[in-house]
PDB file of N, CA, C and O in Angstrom:
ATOM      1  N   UNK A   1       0.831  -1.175   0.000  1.00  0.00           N
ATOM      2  CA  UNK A   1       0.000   0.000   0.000  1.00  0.00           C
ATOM      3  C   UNK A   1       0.877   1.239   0.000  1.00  0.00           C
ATOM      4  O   UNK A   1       1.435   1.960   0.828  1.00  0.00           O
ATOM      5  N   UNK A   2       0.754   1.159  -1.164  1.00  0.00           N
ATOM      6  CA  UNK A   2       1.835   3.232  -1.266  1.00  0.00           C
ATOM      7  C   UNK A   2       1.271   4.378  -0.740  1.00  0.00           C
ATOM      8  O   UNK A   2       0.285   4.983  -1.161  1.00  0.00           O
ATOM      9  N   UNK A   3       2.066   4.668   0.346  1.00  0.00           N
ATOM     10  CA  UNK A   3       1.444   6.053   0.661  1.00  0.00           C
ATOM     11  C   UNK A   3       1.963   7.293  -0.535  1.00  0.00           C
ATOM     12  O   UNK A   3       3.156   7.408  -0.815  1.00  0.00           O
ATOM     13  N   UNK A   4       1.130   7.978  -1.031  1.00  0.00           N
ATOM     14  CA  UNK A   4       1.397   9.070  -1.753  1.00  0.00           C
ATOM     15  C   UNK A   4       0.617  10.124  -1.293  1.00  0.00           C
ATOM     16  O   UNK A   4      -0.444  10.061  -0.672  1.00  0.00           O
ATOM     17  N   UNK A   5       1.406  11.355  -1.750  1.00  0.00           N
ATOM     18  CA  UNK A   5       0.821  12.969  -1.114  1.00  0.00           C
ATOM     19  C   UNK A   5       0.164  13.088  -2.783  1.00  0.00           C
ATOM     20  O   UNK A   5       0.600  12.751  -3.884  1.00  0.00           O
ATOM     21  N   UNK A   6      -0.907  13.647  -2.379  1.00  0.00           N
ATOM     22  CA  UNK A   6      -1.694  14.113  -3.476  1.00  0.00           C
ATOM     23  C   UNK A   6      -2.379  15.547  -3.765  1.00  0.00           C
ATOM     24  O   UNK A   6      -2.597  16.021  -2.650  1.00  0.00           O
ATOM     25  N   UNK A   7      -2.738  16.288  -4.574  1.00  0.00           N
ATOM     26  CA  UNK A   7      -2.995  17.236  -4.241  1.00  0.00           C
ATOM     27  C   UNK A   7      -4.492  17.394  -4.647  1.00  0.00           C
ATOM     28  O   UNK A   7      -5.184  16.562  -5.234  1.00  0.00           O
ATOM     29  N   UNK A   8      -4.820  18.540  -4.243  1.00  0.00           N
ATOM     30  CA  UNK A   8      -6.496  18.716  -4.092  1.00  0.00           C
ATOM     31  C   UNK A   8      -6.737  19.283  -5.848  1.00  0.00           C
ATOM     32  O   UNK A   8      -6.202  20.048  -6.650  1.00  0.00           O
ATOM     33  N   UNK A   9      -7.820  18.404  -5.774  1.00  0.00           N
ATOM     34  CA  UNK A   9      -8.449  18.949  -7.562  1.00  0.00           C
ATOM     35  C   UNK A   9      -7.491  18.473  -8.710  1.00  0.00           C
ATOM     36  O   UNK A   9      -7.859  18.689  -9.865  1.00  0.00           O
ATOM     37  N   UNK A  10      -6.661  18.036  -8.557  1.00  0.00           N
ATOM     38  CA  UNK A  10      -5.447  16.910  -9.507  1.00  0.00           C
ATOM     39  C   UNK A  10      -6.158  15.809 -10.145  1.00  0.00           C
ATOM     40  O   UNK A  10      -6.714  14.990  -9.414  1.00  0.00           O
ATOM     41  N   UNK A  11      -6.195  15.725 -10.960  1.00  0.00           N
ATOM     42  CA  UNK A  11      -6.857  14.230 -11.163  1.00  0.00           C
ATOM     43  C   UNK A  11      -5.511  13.230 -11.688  1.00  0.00           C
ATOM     44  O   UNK A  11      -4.564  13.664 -12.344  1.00  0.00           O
ATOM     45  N   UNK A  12      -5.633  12.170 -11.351  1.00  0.00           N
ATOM     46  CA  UNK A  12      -4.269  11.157 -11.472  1.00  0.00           C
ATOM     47  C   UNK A  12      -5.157   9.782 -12.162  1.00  0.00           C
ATOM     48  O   UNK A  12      -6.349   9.523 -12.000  1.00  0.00           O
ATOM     49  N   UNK A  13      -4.117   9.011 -12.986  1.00  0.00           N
ATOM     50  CA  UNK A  13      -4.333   7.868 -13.324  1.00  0.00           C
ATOM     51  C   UNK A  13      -4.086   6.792 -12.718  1.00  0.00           C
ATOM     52  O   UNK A  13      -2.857   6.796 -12.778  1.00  0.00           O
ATOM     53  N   UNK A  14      -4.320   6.012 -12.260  1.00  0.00           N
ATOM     54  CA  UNK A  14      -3.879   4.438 -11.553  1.00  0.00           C
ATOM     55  C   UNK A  14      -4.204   3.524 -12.284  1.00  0.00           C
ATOM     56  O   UNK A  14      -5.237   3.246 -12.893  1.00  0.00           O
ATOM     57  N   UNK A  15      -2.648   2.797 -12.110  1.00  0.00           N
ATOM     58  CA  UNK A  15      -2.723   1.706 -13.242  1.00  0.00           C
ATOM     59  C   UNK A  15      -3.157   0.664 -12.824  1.00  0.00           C
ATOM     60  O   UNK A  15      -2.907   0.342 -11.662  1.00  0.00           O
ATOM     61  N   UNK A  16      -3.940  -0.167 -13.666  1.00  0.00           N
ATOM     62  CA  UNK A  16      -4.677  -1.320 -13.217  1.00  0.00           C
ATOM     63  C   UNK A  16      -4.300  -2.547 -14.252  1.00  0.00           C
ATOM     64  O   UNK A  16      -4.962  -3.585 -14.266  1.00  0.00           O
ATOM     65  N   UNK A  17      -3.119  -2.313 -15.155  1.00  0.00           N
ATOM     66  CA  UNK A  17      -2.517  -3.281 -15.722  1.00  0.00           C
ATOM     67  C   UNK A  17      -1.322  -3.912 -15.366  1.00  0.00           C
ATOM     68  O   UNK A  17      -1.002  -4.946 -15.953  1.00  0.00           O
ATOM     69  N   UNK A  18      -0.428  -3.312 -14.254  1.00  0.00           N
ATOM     70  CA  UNK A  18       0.520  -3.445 -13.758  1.00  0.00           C
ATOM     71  C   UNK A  18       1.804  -3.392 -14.684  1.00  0.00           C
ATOM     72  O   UNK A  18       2.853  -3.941 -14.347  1.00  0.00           O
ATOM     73  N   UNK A  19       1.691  -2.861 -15.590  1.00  0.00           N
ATOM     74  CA  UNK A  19       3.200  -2.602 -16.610  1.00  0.00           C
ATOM     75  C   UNK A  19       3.631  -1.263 -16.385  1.00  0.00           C
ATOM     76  O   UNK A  19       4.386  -0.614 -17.109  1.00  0.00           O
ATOM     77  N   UNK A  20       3.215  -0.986 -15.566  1.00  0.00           N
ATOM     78  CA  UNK A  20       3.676   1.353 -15.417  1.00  0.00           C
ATOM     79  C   UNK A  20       4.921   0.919 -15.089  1.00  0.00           C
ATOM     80  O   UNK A  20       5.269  -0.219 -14.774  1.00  0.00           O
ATOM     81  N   UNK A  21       5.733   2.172 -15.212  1.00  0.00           N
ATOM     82  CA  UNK A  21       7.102   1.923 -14.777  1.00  0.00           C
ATOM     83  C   UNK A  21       7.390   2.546 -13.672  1.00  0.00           C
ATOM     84  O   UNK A  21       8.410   2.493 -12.986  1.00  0.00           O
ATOM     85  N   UNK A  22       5.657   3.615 -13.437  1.00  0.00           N
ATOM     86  CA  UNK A  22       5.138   4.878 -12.382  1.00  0.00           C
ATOM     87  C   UNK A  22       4.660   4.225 -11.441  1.00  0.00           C
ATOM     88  O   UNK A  22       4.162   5.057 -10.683  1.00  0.00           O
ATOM     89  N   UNK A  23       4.511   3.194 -11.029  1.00  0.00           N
ATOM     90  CA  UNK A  23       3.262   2.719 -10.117  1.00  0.00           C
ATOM     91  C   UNK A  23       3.317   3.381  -9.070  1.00  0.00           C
ATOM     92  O   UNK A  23       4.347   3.571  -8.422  1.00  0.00           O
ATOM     93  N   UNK A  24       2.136   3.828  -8.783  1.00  0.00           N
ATOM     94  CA  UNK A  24       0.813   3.178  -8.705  1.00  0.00           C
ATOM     95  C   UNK A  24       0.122   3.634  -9.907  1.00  0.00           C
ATOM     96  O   UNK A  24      -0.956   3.256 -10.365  1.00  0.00           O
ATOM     97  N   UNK A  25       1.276   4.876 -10.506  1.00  0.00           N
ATOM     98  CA  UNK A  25       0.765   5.708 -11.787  1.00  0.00           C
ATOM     99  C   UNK A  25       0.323   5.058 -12.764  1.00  0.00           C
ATOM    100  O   UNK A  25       0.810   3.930 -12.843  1.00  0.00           O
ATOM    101  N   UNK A  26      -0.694   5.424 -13.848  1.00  0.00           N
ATOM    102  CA  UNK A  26      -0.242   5.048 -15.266  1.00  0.00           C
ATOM    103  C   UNK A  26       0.530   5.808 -16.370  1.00  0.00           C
ATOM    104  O   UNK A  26       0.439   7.000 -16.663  1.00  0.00           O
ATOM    105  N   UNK A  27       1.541   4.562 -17.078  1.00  0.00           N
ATOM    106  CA  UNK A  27       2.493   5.462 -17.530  1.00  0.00           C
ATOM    107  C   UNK A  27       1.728   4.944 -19.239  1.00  0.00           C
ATOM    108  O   UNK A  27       2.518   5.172 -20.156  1.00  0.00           O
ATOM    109  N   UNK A  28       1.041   4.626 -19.475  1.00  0.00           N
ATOM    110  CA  UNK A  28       0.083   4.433 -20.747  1.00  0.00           C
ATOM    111  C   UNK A  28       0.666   2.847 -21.396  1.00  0.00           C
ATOM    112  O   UNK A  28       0.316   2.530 -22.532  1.00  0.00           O
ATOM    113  N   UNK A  29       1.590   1.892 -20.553  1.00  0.00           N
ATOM    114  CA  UNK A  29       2.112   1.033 -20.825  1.00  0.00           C
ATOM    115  C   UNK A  29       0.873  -0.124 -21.205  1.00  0.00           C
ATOM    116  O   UNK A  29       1.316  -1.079 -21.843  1.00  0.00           O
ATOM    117  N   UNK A  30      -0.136  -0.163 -21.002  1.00  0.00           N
ATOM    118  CA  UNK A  30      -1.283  -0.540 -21.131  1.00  0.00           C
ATOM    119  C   UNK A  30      -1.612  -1.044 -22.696  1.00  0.00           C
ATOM    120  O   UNK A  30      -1.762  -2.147 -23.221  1.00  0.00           O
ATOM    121  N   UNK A  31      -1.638   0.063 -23.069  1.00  0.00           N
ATOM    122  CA  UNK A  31      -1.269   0.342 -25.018  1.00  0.00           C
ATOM    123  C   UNK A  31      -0.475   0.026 -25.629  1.00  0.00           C
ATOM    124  O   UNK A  31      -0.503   0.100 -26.858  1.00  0.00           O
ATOM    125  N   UNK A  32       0.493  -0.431 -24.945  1.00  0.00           N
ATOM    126  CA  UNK A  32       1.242  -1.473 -25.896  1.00  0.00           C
ATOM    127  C   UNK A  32       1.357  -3.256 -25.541  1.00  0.00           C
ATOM    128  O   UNK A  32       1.512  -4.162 -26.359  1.00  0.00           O
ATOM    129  N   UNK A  33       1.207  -3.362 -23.898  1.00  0.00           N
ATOM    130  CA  UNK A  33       1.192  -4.526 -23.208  1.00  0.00           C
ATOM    131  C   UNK A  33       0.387  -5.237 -22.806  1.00  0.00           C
ATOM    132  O   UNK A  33       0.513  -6.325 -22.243  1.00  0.00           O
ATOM    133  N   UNK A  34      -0.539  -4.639 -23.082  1.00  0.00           N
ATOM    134  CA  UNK A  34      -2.040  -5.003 -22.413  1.00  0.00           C
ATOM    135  C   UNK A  34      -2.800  -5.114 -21.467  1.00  0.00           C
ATOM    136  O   UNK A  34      -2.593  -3.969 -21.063  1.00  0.00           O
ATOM    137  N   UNK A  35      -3.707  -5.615 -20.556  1.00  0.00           N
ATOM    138  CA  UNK A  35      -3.983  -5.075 -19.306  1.00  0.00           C
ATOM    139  C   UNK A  35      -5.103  -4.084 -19.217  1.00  0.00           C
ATOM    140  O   UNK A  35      -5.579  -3.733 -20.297  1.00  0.00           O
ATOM    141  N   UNK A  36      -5.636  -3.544 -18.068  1.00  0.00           N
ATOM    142  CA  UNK A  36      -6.546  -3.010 -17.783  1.00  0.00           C
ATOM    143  C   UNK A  36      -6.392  -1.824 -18.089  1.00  0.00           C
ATOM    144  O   UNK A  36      -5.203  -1.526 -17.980  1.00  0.00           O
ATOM    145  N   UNK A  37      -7.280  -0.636 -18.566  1.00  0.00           N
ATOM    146  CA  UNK A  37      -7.343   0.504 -18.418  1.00  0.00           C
ATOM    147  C   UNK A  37      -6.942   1.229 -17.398  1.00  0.00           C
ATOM    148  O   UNK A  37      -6.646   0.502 -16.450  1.00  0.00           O
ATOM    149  N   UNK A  38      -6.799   2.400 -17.174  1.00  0.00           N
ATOM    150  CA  UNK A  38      -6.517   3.020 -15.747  1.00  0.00           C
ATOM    151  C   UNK A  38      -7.706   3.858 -15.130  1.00  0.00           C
ATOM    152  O   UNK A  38      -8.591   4.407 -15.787  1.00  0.00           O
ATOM    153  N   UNK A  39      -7.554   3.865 -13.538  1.00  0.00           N
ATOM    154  CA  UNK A  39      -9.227   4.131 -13.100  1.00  0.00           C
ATOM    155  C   UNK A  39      -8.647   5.884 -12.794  1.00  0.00           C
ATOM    156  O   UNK A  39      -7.688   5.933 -12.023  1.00  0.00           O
ATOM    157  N   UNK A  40      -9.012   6.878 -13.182  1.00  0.00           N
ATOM    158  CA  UNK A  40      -9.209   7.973 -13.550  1.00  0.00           C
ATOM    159  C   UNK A  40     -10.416   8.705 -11.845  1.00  0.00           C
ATOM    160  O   UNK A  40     -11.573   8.344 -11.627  1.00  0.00           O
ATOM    161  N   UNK A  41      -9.665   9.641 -11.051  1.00  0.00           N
ATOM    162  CA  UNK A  41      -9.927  10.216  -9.532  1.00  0.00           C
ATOM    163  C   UNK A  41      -9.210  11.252  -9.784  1.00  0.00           C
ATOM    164  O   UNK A  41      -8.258  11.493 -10.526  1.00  0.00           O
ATOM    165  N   UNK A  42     -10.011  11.991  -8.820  1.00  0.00           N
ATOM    166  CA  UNK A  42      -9.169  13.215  -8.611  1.00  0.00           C
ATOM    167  C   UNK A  42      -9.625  13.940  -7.048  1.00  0.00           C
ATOM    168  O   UNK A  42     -10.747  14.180  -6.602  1.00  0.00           O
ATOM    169  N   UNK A  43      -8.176  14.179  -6.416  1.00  0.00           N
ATOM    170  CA  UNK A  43      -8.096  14.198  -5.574  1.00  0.00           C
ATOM    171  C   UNK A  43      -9.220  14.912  -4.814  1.00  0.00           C
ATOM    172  O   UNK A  43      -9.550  15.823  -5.573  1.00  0.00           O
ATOM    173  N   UNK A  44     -10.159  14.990  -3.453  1.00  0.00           N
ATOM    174  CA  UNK A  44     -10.528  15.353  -3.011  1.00  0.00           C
ATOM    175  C   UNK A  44     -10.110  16.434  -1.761  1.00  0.00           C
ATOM    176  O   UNK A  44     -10.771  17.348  -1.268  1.00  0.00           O
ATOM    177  N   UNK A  45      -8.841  15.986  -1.477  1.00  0.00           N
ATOM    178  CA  UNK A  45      -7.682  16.987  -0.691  1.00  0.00           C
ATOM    179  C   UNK A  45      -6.513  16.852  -0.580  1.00  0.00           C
ATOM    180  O   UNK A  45      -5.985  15.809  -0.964  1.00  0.00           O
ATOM    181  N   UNK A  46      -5.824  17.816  -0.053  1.00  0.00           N
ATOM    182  CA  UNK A  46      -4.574  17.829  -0.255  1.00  0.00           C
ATOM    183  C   UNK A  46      -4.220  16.525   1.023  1.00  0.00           C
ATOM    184  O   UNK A  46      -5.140  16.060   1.696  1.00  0.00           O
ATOM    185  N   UNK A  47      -2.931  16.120   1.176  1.00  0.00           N
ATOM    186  CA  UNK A  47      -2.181  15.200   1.865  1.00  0.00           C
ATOM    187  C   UNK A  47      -1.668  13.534   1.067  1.00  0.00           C
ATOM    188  O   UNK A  47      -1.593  13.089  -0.078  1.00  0.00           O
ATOM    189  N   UNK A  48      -1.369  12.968   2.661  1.00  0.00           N
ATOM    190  CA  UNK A  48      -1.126  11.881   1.936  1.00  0.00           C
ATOM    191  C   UNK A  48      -2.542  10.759   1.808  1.00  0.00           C
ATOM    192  O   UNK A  48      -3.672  11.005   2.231  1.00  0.00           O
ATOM    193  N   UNK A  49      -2.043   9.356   1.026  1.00  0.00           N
ATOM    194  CA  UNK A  49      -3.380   9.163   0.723  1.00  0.00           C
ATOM    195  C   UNK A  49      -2.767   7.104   0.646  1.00  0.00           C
ATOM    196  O   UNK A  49      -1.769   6.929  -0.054  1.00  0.00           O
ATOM    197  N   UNK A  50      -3.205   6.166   1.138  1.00  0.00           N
ATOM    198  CA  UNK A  50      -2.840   4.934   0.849  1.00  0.00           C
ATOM    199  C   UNK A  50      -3.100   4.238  -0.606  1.00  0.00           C
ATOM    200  O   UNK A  50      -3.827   3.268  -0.394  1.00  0.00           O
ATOM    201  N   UNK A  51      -2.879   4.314  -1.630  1.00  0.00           N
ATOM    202  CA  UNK A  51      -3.373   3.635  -2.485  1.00  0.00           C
ATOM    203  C   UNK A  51      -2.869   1.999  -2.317  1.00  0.00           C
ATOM    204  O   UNK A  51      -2.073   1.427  -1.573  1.00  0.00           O
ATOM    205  N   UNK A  52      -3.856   1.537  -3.521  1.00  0.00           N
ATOM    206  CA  UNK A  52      -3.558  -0.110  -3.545  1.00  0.00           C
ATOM    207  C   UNK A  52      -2.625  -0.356  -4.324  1.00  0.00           C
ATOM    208  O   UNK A  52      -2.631  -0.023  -5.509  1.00  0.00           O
ATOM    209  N   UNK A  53      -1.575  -1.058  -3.675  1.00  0.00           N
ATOM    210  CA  UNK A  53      -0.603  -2.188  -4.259  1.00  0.00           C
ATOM    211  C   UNK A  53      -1.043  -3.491  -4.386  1.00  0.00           C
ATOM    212  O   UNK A  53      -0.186  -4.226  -4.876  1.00  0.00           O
ATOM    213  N   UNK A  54      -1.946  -3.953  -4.149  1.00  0.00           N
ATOM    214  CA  UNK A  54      -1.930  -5.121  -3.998  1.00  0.00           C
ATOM    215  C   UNK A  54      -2.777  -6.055  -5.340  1.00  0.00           C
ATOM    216  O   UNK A  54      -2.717  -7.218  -5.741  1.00  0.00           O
ATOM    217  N   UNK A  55      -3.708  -4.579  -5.805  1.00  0.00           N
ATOM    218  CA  UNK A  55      -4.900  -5.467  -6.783  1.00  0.00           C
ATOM    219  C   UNK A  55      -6.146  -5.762  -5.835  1.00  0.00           C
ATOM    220  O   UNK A  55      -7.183  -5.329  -6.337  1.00  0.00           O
ATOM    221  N   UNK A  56      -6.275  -6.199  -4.962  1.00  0.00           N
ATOM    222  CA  UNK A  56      -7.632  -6.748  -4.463  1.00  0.00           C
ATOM    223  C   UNK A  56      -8.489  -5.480  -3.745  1.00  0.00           C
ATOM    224  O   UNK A  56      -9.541  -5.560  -3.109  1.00  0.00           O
ATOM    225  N   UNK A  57      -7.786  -4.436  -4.022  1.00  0.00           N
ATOM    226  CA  UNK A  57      -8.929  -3.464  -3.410  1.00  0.00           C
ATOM    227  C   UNK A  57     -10.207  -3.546  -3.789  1.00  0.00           C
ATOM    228  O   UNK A  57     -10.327  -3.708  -5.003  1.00  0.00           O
ATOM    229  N   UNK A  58     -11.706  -3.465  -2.880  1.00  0.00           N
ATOM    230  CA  UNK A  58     -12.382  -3.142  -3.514  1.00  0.00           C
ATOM    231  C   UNK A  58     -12.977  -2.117  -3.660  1.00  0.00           C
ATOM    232  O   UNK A  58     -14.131  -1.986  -4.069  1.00  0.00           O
ATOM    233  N   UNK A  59     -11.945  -0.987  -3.209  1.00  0.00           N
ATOM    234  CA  UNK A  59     -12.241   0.428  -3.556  1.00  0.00           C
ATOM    235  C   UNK A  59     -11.096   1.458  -3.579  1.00  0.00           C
ATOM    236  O   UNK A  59     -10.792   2.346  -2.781  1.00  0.00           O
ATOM    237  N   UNK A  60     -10.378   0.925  -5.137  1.00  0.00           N
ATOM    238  CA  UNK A  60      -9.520   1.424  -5.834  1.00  0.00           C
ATOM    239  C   UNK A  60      -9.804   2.637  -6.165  1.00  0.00           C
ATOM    240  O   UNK A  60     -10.964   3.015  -6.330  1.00  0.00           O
ATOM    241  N   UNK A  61      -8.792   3.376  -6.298  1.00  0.00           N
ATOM    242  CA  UNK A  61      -7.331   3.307  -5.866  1.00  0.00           C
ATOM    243  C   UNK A  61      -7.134   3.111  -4.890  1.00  0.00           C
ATOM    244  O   UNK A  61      -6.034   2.622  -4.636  1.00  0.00           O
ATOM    245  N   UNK A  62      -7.901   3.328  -3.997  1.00  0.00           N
ATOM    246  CA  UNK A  62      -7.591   3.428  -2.242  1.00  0.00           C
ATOM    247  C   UNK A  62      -7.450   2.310  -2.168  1.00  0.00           C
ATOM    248  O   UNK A  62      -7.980   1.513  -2.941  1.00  0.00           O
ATOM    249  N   UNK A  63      -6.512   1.925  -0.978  1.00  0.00           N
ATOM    250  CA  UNK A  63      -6.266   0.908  -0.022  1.00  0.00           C
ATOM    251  C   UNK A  63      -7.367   0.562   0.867  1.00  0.00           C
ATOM    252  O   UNK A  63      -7.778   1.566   1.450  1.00  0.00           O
ATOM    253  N   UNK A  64      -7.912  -0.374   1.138  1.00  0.00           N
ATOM    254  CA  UNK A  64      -9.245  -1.050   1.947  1.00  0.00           C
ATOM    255  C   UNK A  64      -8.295  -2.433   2.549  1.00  0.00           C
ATOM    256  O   UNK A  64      -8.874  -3.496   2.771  1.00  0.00           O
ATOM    257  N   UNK A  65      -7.280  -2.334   2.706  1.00  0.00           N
ATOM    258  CA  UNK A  65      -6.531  -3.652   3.850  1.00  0.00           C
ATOM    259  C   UNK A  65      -7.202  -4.782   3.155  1.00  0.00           C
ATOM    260  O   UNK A  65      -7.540  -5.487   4.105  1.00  0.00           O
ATOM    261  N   UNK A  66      -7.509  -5.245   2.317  1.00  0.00           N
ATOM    262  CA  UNK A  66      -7.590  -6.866   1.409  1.00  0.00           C
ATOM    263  C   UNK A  66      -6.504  -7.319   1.495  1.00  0.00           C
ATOM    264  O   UNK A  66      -6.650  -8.500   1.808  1.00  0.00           O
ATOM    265  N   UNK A  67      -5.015  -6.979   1.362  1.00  0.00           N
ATOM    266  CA  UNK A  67      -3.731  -7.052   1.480  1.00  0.00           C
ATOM    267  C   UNK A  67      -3.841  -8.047   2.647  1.00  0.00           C
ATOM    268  O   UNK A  67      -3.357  -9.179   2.672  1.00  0.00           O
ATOM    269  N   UNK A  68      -4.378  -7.591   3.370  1.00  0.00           N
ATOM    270  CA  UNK A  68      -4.085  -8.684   4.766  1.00  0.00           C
ATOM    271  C   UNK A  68      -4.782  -9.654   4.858  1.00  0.00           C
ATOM    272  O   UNK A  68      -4.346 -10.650   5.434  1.00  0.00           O
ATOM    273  N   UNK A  69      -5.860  -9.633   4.400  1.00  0.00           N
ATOM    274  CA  UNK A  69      -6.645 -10.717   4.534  1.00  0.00           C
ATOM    275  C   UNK A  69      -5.954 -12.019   3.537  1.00  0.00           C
ATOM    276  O   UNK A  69      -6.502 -13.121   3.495  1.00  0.00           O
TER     277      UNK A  69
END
């Protein structure tokens, strides 16, 4: 679970194909490698923020602790 600082009104990509070279970013590696689209948020405030490393979130980007289970 990556903590990242985000900023308010930003909108960011998260990759959901796992080929970014940015992760948790998308770096558009998708389009050539295949894989999921990226899920498209934008920040609601400034700070830091847990996103998912793991894939099993079920409320991506964010981190929801599936990781542990």
């Amino acid at each position: 679970m990556p903590v990242i600082e985000l900023k308010k009104g930003k909108t960011y990509k998260y990759c959901t194909c796992g080929h970014s070279e940015v992760m948790p970013f998308c770096d558009s590696a998708h389009a050539t490698k295949g894989g999921g689209k990226p899920i498209l948020f934008t920040a609601e405030k400034d700070g830091d923020v847990a996103l998912c490393g793991c894939g099993n979130s079920n409320n991506k980007p964010y981190c929801d602790g599936s990781h542990a289970n």
